[in-house]
VEXKOLNU-551793 format. One record per residue (C-alpha): residue in one letter; x, y, z. Coordinates in steps of 0.1 Angstrom, whole numbers, padded with zeros to 4 digits, always signed. Example, Ala and Ser with C-alpha at 12.3 -4.5 7.8 and 13.67 -1.06 7.14 Angstrom:
<sites>
A+0123-0045+0078S+0137-0011+0071
</sites>
This chain:
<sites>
X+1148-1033-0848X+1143-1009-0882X+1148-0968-0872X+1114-0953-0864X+1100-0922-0881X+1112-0905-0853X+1147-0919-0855X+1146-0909-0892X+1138-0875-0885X+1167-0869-0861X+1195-0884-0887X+1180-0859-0912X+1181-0832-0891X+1220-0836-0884X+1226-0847-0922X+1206-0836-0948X+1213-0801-0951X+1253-0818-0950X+1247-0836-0981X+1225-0817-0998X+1247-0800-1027X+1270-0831-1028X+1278-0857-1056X+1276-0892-1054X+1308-0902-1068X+1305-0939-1059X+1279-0970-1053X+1280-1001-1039X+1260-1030-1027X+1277-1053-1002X+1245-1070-0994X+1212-1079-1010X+1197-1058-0987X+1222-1026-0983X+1231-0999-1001X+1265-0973-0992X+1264-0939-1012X+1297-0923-1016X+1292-0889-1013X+1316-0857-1019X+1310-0822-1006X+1332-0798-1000X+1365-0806-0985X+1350-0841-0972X+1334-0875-0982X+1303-0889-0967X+1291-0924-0972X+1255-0928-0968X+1243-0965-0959X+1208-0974-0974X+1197-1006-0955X+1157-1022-0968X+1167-1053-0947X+1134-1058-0928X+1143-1060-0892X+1176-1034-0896X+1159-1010-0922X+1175-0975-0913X+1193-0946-0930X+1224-0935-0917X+1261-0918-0919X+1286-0946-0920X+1321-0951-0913X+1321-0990-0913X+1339-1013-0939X+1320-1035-0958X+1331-1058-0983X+1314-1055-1015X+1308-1089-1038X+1335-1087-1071X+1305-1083-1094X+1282-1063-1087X+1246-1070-1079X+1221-1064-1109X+1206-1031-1090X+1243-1019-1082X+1252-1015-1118X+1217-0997-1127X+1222-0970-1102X+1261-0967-1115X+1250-0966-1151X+1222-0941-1140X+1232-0922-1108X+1266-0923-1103X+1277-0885-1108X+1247-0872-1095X+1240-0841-1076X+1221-0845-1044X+1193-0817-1046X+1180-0822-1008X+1173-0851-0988X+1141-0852-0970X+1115-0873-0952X+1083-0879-0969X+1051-0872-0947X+1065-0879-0912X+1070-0914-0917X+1101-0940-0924X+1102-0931-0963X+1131-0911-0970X+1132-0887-1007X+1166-0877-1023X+1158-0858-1049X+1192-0857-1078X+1198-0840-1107X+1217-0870-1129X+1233-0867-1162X+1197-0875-1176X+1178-0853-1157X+1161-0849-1123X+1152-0880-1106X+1144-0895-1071X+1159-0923-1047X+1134-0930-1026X+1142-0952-0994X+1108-0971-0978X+1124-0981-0943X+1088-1000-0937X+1103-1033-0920X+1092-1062-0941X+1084-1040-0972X+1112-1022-0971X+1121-1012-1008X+1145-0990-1027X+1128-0973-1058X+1146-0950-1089X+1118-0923-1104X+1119-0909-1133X+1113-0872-1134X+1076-0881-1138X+1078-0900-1107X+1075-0929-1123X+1089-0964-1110X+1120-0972-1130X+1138-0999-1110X+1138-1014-1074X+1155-1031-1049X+1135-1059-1041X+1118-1072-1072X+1081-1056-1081X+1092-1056-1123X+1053-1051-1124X+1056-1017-1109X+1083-1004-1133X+1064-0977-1153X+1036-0971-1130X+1036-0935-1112X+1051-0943-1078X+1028-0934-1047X+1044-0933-1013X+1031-0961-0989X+1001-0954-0962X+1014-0933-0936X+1015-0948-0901X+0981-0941-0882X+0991-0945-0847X+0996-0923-0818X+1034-0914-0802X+1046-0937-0771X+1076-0940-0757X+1088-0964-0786X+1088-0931-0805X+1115-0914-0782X+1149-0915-0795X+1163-0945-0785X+1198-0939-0793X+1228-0922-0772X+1245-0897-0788X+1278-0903-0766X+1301-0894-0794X+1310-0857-0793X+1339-0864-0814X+1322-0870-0845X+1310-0848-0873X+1276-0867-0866X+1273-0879-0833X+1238-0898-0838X+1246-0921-0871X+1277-0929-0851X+1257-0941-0826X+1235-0959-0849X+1264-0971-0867X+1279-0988-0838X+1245-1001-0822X+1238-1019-0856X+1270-1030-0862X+1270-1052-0830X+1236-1059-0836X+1242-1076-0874X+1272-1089-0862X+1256-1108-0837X+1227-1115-0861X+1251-1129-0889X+1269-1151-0865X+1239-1166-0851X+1225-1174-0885X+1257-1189-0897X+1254-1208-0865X+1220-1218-0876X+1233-1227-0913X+1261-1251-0900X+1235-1266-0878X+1216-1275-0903X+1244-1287-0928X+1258-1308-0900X+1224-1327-0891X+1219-1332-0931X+1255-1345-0934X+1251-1368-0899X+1223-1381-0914X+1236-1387-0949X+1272-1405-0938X+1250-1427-0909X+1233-1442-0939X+1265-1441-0962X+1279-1461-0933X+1253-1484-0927X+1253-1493-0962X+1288-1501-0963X+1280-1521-0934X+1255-1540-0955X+1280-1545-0981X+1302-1559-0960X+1282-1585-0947X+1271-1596-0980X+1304-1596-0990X+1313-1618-0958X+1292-1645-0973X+1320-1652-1006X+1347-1654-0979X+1350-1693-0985X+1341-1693-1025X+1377-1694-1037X+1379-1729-1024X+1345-1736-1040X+1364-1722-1074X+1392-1744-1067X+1369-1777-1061X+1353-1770-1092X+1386-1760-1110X+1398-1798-1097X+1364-1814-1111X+1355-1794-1139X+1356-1829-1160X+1331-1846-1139X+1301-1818-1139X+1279-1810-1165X+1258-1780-1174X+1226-1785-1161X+1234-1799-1126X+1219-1782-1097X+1250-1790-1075X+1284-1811-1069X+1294-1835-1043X+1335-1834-1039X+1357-1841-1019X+1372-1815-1000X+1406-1812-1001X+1408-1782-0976X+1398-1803-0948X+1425-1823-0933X+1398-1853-0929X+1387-1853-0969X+1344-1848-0964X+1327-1848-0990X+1313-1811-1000X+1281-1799-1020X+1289-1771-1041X+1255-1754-1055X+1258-1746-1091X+1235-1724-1112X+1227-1752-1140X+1219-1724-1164X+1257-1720-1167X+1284-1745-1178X+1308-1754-1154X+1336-1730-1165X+1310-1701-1159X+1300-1718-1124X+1342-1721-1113X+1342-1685-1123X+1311-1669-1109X+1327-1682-1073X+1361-1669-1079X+1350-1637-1088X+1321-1634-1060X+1357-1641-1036X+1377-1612-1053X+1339-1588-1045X+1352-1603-1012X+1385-1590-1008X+1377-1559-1025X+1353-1554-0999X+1374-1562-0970X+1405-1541-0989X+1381-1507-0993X+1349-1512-0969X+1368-1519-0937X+1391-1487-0940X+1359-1466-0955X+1338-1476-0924X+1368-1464-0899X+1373-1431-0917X+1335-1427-0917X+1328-1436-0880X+1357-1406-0872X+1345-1384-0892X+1309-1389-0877X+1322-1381-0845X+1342-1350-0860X+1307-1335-0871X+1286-1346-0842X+1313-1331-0814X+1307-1298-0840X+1270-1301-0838X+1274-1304-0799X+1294-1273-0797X+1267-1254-0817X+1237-1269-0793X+1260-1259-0763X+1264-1227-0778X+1302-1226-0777X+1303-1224-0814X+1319-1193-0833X+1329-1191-0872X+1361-1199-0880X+1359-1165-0903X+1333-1141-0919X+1300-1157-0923X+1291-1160-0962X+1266-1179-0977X+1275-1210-0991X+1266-1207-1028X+1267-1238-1041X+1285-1245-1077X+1261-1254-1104X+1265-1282-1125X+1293-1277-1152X+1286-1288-1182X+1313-1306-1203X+1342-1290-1219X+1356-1306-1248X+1399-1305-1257X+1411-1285-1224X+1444-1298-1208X+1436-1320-1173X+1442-1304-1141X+1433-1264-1154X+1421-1250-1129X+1385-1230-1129X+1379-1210-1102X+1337-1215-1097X+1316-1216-1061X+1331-1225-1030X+1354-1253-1043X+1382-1256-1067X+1365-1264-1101X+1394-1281-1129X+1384-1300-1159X+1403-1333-1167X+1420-1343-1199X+1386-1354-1210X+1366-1320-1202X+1349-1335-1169X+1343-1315-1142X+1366-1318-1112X+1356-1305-1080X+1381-1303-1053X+1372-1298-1007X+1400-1265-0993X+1392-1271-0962X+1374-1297-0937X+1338-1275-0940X+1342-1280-0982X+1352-1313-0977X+1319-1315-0956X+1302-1294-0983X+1311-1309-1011X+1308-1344-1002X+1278-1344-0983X+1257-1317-1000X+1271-1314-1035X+1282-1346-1044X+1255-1371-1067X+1250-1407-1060X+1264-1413-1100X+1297-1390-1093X+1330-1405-1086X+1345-1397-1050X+1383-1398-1043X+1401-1392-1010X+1438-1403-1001X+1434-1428-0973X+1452-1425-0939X+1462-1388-0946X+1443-1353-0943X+1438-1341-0977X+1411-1326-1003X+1379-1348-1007X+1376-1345-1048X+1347-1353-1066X+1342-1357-1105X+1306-1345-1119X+1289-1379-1143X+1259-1383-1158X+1241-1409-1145X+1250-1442-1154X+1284-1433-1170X+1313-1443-1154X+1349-1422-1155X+1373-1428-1186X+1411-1439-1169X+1425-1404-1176X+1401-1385-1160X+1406-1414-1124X+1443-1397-1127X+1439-1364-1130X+1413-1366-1098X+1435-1387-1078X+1465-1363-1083X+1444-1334-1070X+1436-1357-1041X+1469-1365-1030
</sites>
């Protein structure tokens, strides 16, 4: 739940007049949604966490860690460029209700932050002296320029809701209620990222479950078509024996079968738009589809049907709700498409998304699984039907897949340089 007005007007009371007179000497954005002013004063430094996320939207003292992203968000760098070594004039709340003024003099000239903790509207906006709408957190470019005007003040009367709903139990600190606020929404986000991280695996798993039960009932498919040529290399070798006797244009052959301890004779169709070279050698290679299925098919299918059961014992864990993440929640960005680069040596690596990215000796892209949830990843949500999939049989190892246009298939060089970062 966001801070009410109420709760607002409490972490003023014990912070503003703190602040006030301070310089923000740094800015970061470790989320979309939040905000952490550094702030010196006098013989101390404050950080000030701004959050507009809609159901945590609050205003605070902080003494958490977050990790910040290694660029920047867009609205980071603004506020750097054009706040960072600011003087906080005063902090205050405007009209009663969850919008919060700081009013700085910056090295262009007085300006506001103001903070909208309004649940799903939340918002950060920059004025201009003129109070004009230079920049904001969450979008509204068609507001930039426009004289700002503070949202509609809440017309309601006070219940208990509006109590303060927060214990401040820790003495110790220099503010005892955005400690307290600190650690309530610390557990609460916590518990908030893993369950949606939860959700998010959920729903990767039941997409890749239902992507490899195809993949596997197609290779299924494959195989049994493929079962069919099992016998066709002694239909080559019939033909091979008689290839004097038949004639293009026949239908079919009658021969004796030599394969057969007893001698039958054996109809062999024949296709009689093709000579009978072309017939001998349409069944040999229709045996070798054969053997290349049993050779790569079989294995597939077994590593397939184990990994199936990997991801739905995963997926069981998560409807059990004995899952937890392995490590920090982050969202999955997935690597865009990389386009081809022309004379680069094979195997250099480029770090991009959550997979290794390397371009091969003939500038395609080379995508390559660090872990079992990439391997999952990139196989099962990244990969195309046209790209080329590699994975050492029989071993644990990287799942690598190389980006193709459709219909192109993957010059020699580029096969080796994938299959060494496979192995």
């Amino acid at each position: 739940m966001a801070l009410s007005a109420t709760d607002i007007a409490k972490v003023l009371d014990e912070c503003a007049s703190v602040l006030a007179g301070g310089w923000i000497q740094k800015i970061y954005q470790p989320t979309d949604h939040t905000l952490v002013l550094e702030i010196r004063t006098p013989g101390r430094t404050h950080r000030l966490l701004i959050s507009c996320r809609p159901d945590t939207a609050r205003l605070h003292i902080t003494t958490a860690a977050f990790q910040n992203p290694p660029t920047p968000p867009v609205f980071c760098q603004f506020l750097r460029a054009h706040l960072q070594g600011a003087r906080i004039d005063r902090i205050e709340q405007v009209q009663g209700d969850r919008v919060v003024q700081l009013a700085l003099t910056a090295k262009e000239g007085p300006c506001r932050l103001i903070a909208e903790l309004t649940g799903k509207t939340s918002n950060l906006l920059v004025l201009d002296e003129a109070g004009c709408i230079r920049r904001g957190l969450n979008g509204g470019k068609e507001r930039v320029g426009q004289l700002y005007a503070s949202p509609p003040p809440q017309q309601r009367e006070r219940t208990a809701a509006d109590q303060l709903r927060f214990s401040q139990d820790t003495s110790e600190s220099l503010f005892p209620l955005s400690a307290a606020i600190d650690a309530h929404y610390h557990t609460a986000e916590g518990t908030s990222v893993v369950e949606t991280a939860r959700n998010n695996r959920a729903g990767i798993l039941r997409k890749s479950i239902k992507k490899l039960r195809r993949r596997i009932e197609a290779w299924h498919e494959d195989l049994a078509k493929a079962e069919k040529y099992k016998t066709y290399d002694r239909y080559g070798e019939l033909i091979k024996a008689n290839l004097g006797t038949i004639r293009k244009g026949q239908t079919e052959v009658v021969v004796v079968d030599y394969f057969d301890e007893e001698l039958p004779n054996l109809t062999i169709p024949l296709d009689q738009a093709k000579t009978p070279q072309g017939n001998m050698d349409d069944y040999f290679r229709k045996y070798r589809k054969h053997l290349a299925a049993e050779r790569e098919l079989r294995p597939r299918i077994g590593e397939g049907e184990r990994e199936l059961e990997t991801l739905q014992g995963e997926l069981t864990t998560i409807e059990q709700g004995t899952w937890q993440p392995p490590e920090t929640p982050r969202e999955i960005i997935r690597t865009r498409t990389a386009s081809r680069a022309g004379g680069r040596k094979g195997g250099q690596e480029q770090p991009q998304g959550p997979f290794r990215r390397f371009t091969s000796s003939d500038g395609l892209a080379i995508y390559v699984g660090r872990n079992a949830r990439e391997n999952d990843e990139l196989t099962f949500g990244f990969a195309k039907s046209d790209d080329l999939w590699l994975h050492a049989r029989g071993t644990p190892g990287s799942h690598v897949v190389v980006r193709l246009d459709k219909g192109s298939d993957p010059p020699p060089e580029t096969i080796r340089d994938a299959a060494t970062l496979a192995l």
